[in-house]
C-alpha positions in Angstrom: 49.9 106.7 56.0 52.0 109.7 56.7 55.8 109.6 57.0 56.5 109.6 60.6 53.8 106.5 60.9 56.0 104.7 58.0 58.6 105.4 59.8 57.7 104.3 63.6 56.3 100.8 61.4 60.2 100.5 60.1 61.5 100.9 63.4 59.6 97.3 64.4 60.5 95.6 61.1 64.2 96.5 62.3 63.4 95.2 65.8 61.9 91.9 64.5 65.0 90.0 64.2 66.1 90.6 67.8 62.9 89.2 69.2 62.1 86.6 66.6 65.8 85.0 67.6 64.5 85.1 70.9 61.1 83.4 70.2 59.1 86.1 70.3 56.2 86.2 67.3 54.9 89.8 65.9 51.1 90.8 65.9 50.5 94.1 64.7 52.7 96.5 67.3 52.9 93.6 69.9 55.7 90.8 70.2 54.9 87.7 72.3 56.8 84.9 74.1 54.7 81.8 76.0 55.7 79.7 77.8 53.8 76.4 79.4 52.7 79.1 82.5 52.6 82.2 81.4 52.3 84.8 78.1 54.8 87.5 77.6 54.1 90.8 75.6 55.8 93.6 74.5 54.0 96.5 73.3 55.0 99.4 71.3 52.7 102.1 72.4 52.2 105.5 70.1 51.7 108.3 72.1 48.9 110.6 71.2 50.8 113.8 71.6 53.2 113.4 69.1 53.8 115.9 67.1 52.8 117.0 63.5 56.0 115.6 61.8 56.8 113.0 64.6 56.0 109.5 66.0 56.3 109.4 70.0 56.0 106.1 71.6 56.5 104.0 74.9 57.8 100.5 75.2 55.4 98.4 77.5 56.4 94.7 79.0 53.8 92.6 80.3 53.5 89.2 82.0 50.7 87.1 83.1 49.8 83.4 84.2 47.7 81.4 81.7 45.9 79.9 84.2 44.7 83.6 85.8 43.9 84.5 81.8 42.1 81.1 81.8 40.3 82.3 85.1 38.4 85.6 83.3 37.6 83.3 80.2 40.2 84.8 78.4 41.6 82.2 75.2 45.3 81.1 76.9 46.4 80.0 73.2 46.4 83.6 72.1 48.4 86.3 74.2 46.6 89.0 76.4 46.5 92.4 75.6 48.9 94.1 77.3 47.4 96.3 79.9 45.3 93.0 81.3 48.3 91.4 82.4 48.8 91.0 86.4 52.8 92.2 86.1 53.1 95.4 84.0 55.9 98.0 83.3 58.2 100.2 80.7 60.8 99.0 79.3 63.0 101.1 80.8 62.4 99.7 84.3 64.6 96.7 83.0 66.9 98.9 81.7 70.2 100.8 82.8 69.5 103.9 84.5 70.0 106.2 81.8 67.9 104.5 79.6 64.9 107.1 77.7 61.3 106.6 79.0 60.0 107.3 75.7 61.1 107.1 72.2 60.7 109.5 69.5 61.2 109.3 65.3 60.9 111.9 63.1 63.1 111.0 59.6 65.2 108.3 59.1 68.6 109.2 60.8 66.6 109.2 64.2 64.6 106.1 63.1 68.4 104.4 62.6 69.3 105.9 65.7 66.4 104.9 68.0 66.2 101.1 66.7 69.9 100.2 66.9 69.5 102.0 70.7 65.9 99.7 71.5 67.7 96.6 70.2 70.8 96.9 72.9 67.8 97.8 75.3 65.2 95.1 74.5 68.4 92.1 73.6 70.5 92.6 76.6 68.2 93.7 79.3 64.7 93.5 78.4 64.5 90.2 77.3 66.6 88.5 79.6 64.7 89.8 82.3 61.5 88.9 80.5 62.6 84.9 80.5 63.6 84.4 83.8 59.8 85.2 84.6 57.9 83.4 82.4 57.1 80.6 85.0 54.5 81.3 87.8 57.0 80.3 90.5 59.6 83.4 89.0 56.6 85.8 88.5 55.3 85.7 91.7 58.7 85.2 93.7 58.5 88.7 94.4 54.9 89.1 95.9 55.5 87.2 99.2 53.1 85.0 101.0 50.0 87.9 101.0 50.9 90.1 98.5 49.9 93.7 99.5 48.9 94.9 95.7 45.3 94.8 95.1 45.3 92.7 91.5 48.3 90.9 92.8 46.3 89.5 96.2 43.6 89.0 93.9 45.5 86.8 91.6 47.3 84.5 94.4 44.0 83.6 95.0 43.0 82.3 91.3 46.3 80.3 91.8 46.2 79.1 95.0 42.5 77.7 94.6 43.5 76.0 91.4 46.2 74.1 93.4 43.4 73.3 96.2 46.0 75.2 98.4 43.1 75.4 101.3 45.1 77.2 104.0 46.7 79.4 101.8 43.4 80.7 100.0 42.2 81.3 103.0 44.9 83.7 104.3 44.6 85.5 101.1 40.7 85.4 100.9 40.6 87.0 104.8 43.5 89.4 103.8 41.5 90.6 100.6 38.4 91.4 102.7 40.3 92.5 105.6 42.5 95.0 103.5 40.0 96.1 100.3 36.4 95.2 101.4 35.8 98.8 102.2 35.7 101.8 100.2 36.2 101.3 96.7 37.1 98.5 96.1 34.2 96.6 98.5 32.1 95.3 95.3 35.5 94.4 93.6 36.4 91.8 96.4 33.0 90.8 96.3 33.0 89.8 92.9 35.8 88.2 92.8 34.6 86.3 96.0 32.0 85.3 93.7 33.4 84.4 90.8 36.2 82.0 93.0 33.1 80.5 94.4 31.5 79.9 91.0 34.9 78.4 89.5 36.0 76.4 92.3 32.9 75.2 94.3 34.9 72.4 95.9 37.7 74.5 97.1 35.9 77.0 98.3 33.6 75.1 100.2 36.6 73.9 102.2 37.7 77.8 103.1 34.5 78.7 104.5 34.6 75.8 106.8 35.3 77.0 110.6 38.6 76.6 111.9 39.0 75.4 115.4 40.2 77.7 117.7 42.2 77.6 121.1 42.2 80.1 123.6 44.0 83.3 122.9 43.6 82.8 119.0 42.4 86.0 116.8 40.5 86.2 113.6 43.5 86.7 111.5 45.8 83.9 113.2 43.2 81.7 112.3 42.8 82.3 108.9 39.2 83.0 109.0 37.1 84.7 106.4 35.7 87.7 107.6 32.3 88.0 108.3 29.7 91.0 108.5 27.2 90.6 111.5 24.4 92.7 112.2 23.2 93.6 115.9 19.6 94.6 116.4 19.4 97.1 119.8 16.1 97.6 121.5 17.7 99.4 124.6 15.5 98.5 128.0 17.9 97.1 130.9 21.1 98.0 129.7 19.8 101.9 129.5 19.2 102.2 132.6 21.2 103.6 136.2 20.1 103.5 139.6 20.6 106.8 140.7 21.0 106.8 144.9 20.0 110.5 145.5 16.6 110.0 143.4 16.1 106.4 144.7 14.9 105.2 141.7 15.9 103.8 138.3 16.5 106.0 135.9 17.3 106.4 131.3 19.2 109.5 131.5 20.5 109.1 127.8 21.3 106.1 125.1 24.0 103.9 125.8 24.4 101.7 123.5 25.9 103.3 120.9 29.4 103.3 123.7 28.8 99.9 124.6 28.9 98.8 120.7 32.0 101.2 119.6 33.6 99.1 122.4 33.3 95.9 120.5 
């Protein structure tokens, strides 16, 4: 182990304190926090263009529902990795504005230096923040009704058919297709289609019931799912115009192809 490694390693054993009174546990360059809902992690993150002599690194903070982790068969006793989590950012974000985006140790002064700086950071405005989202409610406060993030839609979905929230799932399954079931994120949607399906048979059987309609109604003020329907054209009848000056019938060119852009 070089210096700069021992170093960046002393930096967390000087942290430790300020998370461990906070209820955090260590595991390797990660501190976590659970609640009944949800996992919290902080991750020290080593950069891998640090220099020769040097240890550069990034301070990540990461939420995310047990019940979403228990969704992707993921073990909810044990904390996520980082990066898996549905709310993800730097610790910094939490911060005041001048606060560094990354961190840098290179002897001991700036390894003194850079954890009495982290600890004001991570104790007075990391953590704090941390807590007050460690219930699903708090977490999700923030994403509205139909979130407009991909993974965040996504994830109001795995919630909202573990509650049997029918209407709900629906307006979130209908804004999933509607909003990412093109391009590339089509099979994504799909899948996760799928997999809600697979895990929630009896809820889901409930969404893709028909909604009655009244006059005037749209797809998406009924909360349908959307659906992919395939029109088979043969031409014939609808080809043709009566042309007066030949006095007959006549296919001067295809049609159809307006008449269905029109739909």
């Amino acid at each position: 182990m070089g210096d700069a490694d021992r170093i960046f390693k002393w930096v967390l054993s000087e942290l430790r304190p300020v998370f461990t009174d906070a209820g955090f546990r260590r595991a390797s360059q990660n501190f976590a926090l659970q609640s009944s809902e949800c996992w919290a992690v902080i991750n020290f993150q080593k950069s891998h263009w640090s220099g020769p002599d040097e240890k550069t690194f990034y301070v990540n903070v990461a939420i995310t529902p047990k019940r979403l982790m228990a969704f992707h068969d993921q073990p909810t006793d044990k904390p996520p990795i980082y990066y898996t989590c549905i709310w993800v950012c730097r610790a910094e974000q939490l911060g005041p504005p001048e606060s560094p985006s990354q961190w840098t140790v290179r002897d001991e002064q700036s390894a003194k230096q850079t954890a009495d700086q982290l600890a004001i950071l991570l104790r007075d405005w990391v953590i704090p923040a941390v807590k007050l989202k460690m219930s699903e409610s708090t977490l999700t406060a923030s994403w509205g009704s139909i979130p407009k993030d991909y993974r965040q839609l996504k994830a109001k979905s795995v919630l909202l058919a573990s509650d049997g929230a029918v209407a709900g799932l629906r307006e979130s399954t209908f804004a999933l297709f509607e909003r990412f079931g093109k391009g590339g994120t089509d099979e994504g949607v799909r899948a996760h289609y799928d997999q809600l399906r697979a895990k929630f048979p009896d809820v889901m059987r409930l969404v893709q019931e028909p909604v009655a309609s009244t006059p005037g109604d749209d797809l998406a003020s009924n909360n349908c799912l959307m659906r992919t329907i395939y029109v088979v054209t043969t031409g014939g009848t609808i080809e043709k115009r009566y042309s007066e000056s030949a006095g007959a019938v006549l296919n001067e060119g295809s049609k159809i192809g307006q008449y269905l852009e029109r739909l």
